[in-house]
C-alpha positions as CSV (number, residue, x, y, z in Angstrom):
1,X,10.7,8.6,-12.6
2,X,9.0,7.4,-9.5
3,X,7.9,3.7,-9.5
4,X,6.6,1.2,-6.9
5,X,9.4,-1.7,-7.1
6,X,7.9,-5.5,-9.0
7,X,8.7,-6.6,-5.5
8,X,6.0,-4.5,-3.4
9,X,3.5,-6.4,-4.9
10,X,3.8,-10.6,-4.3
11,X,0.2,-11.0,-4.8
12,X,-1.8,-10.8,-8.2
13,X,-2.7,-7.0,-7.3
14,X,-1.6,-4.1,-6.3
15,X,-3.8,-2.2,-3.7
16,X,-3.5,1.7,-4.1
17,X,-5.9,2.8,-1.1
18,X,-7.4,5.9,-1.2
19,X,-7.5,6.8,2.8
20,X,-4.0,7.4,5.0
21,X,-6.1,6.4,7.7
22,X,-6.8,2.7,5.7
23,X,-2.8,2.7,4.3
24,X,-1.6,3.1,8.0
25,X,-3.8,0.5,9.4
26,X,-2.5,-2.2,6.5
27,X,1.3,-0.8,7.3
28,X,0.8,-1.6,11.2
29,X,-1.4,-4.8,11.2
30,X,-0.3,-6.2,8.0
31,X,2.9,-5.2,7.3
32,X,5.0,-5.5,10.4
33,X,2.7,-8.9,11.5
34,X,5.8,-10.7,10.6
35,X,8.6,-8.4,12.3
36,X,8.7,-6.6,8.8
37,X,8.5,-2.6,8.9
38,X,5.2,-0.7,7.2
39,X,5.4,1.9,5.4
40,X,3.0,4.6,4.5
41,X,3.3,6.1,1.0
42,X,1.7,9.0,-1.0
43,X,1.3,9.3,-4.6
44,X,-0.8,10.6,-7.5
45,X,-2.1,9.1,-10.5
46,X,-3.0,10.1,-13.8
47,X,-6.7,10.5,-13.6
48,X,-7.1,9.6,-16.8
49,X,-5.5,6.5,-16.4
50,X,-6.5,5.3,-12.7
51,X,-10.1,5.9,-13.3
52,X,-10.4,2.9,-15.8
53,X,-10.1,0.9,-12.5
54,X,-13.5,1.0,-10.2
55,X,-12.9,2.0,-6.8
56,X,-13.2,-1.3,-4.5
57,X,-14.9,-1.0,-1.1
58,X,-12.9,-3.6,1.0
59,X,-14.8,-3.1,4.6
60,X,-15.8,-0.2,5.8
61,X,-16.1,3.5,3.4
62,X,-13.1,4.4,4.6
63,X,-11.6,0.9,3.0
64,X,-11.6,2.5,-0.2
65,X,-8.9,0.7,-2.7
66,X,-8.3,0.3,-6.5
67,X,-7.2,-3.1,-7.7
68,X,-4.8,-2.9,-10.2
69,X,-3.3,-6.2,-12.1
70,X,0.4,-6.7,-11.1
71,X,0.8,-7.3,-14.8
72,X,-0.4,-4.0,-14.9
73,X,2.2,-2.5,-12.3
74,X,5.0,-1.2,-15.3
75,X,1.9,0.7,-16.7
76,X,0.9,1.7,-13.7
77,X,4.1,3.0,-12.9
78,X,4.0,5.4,-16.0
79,X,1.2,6.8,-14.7
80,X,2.0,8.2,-11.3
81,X,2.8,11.7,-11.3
82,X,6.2,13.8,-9.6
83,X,7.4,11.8,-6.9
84,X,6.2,8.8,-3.9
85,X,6.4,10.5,-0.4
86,X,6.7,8.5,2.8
87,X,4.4,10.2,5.1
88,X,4.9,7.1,8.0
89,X,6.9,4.5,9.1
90,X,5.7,1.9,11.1
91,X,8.6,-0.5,13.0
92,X,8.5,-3.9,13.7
93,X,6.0,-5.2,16.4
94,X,8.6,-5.9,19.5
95,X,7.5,-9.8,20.6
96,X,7.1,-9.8,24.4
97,X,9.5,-13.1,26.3
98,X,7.9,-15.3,27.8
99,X,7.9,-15.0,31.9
100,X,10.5,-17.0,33.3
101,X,8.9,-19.8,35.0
């Protein structure tokens, strides 16, 4: 069964966005901020099940996310239909040196 790993989500929600356009822009200025790599996945979700959460608008209408409870990730979890694709990879920002001087 496809899942999204307890670890993905260190805050108290998961944020399933609804735009690849939104998901890479959180994978490249969010993600790799740190020298971490972002990642871009795609998934489905029961309909049934998803639509008891309201869709957030977190910005723009493009920033279209649901906010799902990280208690409620195992649930969540049960609910996601055949597999989780990676459709982008993002790599760690390179840190320019500083100019010798």
């Amino acid at each position: 069964m496809a899942s999204i790993p307890s670890t993905a989500s260190r805050a108290a929600y998961l944020y399933p966005v609804l735009e690849e356009s939104y998901a890479t822009q959180i994978a490249r200025v969010c993600n790799t901020r740190d020298g971490g790599i972002g990642y871009v996945l795609r998934f489905e979700v029961e309909t049934d099940y998803v639509s008891k959460f309201p869709v957030q608008i977190a910005g723009s209408r493009v920033h279209r996310e649901y906010w799902v409870p990280a208690e409620e990730l195992g649930i969540f979890n049960q609910h996601i239909v055949g597999t989780i694709e990676v459709i982008g990879r993002i790599p760690r920002q390179q840190r320019l040196a500083a100019a010798p001087g």
